[in-house]
Backbone bond lengths (Angstrom), bond angles and torsions (degrees), N, CA, C in turn:
res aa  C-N    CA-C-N  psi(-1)  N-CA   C-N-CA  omega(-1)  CA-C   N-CA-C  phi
1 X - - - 1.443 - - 1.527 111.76 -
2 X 1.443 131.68 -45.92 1.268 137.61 151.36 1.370 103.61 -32.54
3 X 1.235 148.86 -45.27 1.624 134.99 -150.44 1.711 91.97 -87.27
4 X 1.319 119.71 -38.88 1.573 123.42 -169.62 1.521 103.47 -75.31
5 X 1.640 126.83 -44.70 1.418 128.15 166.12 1.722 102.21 -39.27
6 X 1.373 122.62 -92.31 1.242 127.98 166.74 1.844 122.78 -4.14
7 X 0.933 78.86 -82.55 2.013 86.05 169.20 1.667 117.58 -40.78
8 X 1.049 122.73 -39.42 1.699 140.07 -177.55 1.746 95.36 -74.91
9 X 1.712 127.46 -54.74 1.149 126.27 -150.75 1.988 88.54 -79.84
10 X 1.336 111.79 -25.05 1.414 104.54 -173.77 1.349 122.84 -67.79
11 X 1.388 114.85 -29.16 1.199 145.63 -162.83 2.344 99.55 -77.85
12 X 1.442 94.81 -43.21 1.512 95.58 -168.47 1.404 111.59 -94.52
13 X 1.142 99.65 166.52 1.504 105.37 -175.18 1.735 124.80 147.72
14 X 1.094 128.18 -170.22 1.310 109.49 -176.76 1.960 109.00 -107.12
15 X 1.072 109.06 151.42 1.286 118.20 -156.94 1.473 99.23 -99.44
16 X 1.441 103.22 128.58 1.644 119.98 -176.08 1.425 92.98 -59.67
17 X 1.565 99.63 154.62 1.463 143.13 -170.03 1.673 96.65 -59.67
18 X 1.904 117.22 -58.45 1.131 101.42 177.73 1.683 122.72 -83.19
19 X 1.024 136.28 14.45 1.240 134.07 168.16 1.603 126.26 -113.78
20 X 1.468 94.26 35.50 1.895 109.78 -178.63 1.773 96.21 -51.45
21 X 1.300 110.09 137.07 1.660 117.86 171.15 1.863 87.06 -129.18
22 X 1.367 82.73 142.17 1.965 96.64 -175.15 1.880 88.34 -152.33
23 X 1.404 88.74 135.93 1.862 99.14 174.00 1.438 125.95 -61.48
24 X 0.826 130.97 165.92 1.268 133.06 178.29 1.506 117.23 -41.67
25 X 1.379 131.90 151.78 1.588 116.98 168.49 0.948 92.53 -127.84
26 X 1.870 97.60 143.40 1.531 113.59 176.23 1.496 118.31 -57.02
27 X 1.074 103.16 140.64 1.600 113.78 174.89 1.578 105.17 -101.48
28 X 1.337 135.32 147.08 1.608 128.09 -173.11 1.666 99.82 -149.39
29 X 1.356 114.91 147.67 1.825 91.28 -163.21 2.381 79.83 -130.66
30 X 1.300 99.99 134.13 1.059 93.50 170.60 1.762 116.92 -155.19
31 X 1.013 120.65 -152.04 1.830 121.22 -176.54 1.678 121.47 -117.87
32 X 1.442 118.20 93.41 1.187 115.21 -173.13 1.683 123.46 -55.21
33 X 1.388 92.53 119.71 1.445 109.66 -172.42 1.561 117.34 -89.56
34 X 1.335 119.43 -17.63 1.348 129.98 177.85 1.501 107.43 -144.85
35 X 1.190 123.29 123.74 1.711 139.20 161.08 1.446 128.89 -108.49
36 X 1.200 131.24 170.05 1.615 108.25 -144.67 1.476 79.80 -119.83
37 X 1.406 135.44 27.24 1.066 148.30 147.10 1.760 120.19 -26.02
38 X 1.581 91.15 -63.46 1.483 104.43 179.35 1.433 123.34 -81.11
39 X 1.002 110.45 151.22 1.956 111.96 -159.49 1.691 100.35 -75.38
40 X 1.145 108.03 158.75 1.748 118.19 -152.25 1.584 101.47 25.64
41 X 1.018 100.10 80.80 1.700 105.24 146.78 1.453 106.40 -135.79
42 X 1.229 154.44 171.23 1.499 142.12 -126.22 2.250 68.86 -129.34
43 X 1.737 93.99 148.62 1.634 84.78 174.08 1.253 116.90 -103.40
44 X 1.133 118.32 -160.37 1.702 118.22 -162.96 1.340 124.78 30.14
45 X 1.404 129.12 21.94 1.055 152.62 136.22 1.020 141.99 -23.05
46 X 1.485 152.78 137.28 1.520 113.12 147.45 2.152 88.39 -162.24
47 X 1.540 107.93 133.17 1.502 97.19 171.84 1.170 109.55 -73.10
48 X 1.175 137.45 153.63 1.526 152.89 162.58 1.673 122.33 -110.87
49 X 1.133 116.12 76.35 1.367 120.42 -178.83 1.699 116.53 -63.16
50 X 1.273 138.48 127.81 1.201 147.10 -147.40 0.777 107.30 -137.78
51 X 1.671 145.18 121.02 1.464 135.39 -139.05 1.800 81.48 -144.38
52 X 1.028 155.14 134.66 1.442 173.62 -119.56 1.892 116.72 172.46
53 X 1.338 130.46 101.69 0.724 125.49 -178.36 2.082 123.12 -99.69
54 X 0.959 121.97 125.06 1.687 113.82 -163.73 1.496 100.30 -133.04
55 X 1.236 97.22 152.94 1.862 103.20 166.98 1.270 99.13 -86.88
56 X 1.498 105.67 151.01 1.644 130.69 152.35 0.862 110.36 -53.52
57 X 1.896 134.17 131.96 1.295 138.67 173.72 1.731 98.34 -66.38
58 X 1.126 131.98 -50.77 1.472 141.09 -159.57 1.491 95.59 -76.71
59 X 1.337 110.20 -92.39 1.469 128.19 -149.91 2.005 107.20 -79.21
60 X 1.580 100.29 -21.04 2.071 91.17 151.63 1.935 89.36 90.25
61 X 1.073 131.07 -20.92 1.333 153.96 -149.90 1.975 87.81 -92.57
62 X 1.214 112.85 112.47 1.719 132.54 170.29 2.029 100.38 -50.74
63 X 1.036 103.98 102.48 1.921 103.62 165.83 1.574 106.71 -95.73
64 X 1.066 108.44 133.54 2.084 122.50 169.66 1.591 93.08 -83.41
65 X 1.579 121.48 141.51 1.102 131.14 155.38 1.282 95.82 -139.29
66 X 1.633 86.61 145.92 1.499 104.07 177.86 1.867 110.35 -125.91
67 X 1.389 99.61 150.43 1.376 105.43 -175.62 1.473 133.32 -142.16
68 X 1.675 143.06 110.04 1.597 123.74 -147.98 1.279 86.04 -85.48
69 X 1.554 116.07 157.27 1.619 130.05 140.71 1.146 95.92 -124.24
70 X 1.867 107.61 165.36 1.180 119.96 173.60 0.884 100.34 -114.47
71 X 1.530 119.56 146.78 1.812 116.89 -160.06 1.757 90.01 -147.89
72 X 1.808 98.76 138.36 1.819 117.00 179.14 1.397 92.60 -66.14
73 X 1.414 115.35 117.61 1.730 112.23 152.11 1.951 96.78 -109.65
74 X 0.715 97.40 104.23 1.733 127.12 155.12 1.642 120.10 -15.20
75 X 1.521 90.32 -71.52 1.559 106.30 171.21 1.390 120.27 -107.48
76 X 1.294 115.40 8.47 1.522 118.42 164.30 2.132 93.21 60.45
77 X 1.601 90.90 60.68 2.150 79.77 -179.81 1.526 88.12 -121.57
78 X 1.038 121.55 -9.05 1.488 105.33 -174.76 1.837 110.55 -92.91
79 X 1.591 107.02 148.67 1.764 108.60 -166.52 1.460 85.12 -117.70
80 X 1.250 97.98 -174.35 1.682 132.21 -172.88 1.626 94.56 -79.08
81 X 1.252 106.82 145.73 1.685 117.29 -166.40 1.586 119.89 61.38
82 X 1.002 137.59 2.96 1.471 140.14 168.38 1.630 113.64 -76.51
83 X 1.763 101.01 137.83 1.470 73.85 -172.61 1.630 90.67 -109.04
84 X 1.329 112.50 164.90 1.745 119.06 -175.74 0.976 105.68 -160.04
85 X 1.438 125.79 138.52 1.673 150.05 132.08 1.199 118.82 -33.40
86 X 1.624 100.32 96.34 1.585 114.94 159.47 1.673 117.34 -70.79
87 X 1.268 106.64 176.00 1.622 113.66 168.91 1.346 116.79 -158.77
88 X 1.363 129.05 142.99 1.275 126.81 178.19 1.265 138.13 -42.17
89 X 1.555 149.91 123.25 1.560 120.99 -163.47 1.877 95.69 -151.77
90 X 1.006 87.25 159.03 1.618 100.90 174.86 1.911 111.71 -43.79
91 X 0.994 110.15 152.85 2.040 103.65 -179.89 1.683 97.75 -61.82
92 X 1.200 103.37 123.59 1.413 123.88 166.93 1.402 100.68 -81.08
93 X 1.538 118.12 -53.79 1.323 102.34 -162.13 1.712 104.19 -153.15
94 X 1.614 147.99 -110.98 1.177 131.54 169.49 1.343 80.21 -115.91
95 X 1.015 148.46 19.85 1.785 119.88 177.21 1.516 95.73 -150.91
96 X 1.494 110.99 -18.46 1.921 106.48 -162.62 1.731 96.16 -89.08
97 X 1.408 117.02 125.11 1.404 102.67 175.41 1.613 87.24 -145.85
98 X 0.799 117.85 55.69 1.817 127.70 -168.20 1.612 111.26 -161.87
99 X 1.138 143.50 134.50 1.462 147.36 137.21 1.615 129.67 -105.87
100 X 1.453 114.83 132.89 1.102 136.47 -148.86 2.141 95.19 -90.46
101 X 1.775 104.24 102.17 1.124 117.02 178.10 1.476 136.41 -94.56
102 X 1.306 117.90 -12.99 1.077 119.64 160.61 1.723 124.18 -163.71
103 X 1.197 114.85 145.69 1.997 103.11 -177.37 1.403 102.36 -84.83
104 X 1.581 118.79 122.75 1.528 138.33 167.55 1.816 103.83 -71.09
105 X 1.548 103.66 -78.95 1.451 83.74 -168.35 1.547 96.11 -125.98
106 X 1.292 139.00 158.94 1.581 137.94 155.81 1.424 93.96 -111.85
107 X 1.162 98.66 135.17 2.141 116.95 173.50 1.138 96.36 -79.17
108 X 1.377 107.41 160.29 1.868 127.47 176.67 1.679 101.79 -65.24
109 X 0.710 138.34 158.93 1.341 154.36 -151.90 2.037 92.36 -128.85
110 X 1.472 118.72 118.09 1.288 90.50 -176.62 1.485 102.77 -120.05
């Protein structure tokens, strides 16, 4: 029973600096609703509206929910109506806990 104690205590411990393992982060893909385009709007910014569609447990009937994040854009390239892939990130700021990873689609400009 000592040899199986032993084996368990070898195993634990705290995990070196270079071999951090962290789970997956959600990725969420949605349509920027605010860009820091416009004067006083906070920069590197951008809202990300996230539209999620689910069935009703009861009535079986599809509900739309919608939801803002505020997401780090870096280089300030993404505009209003674009849609883009956010991702989870450490608190940027009191509301930003998201960064903006890649542009999905930009609409024609008419």
């Amino acid at each position: 029973m000592s040899e199986a104690n032993e084996t368990k205590k070898e195993g634990r411990g705290p995990t070196p600096k270079g071999e951090l393992v962290r789970g997956p982060r959600r990725k969420l893909t949605g349509k920027v609703v605010s860009n820091t385009a416009n004067p006083g709007r906070a920069k590197k910014t951008i809202v990300v509206e996230v539209t999620r569609f689910f069935r009703d447990p009861v009535y079986g009937k599809y509900v739309k929910r919608r939801r803002k994040f505020h997401a780090h854009d870096e280089k300030e390239q993404y505009k209003t109506n674009d849609v883009v892939e956010i991702r989870e990130s450490r608190p940027l700021s009191r509301t930003k806990r998201w960064e903006a990873v890649r542009l999905v689609n930009r609409p024609v400009e008419v």
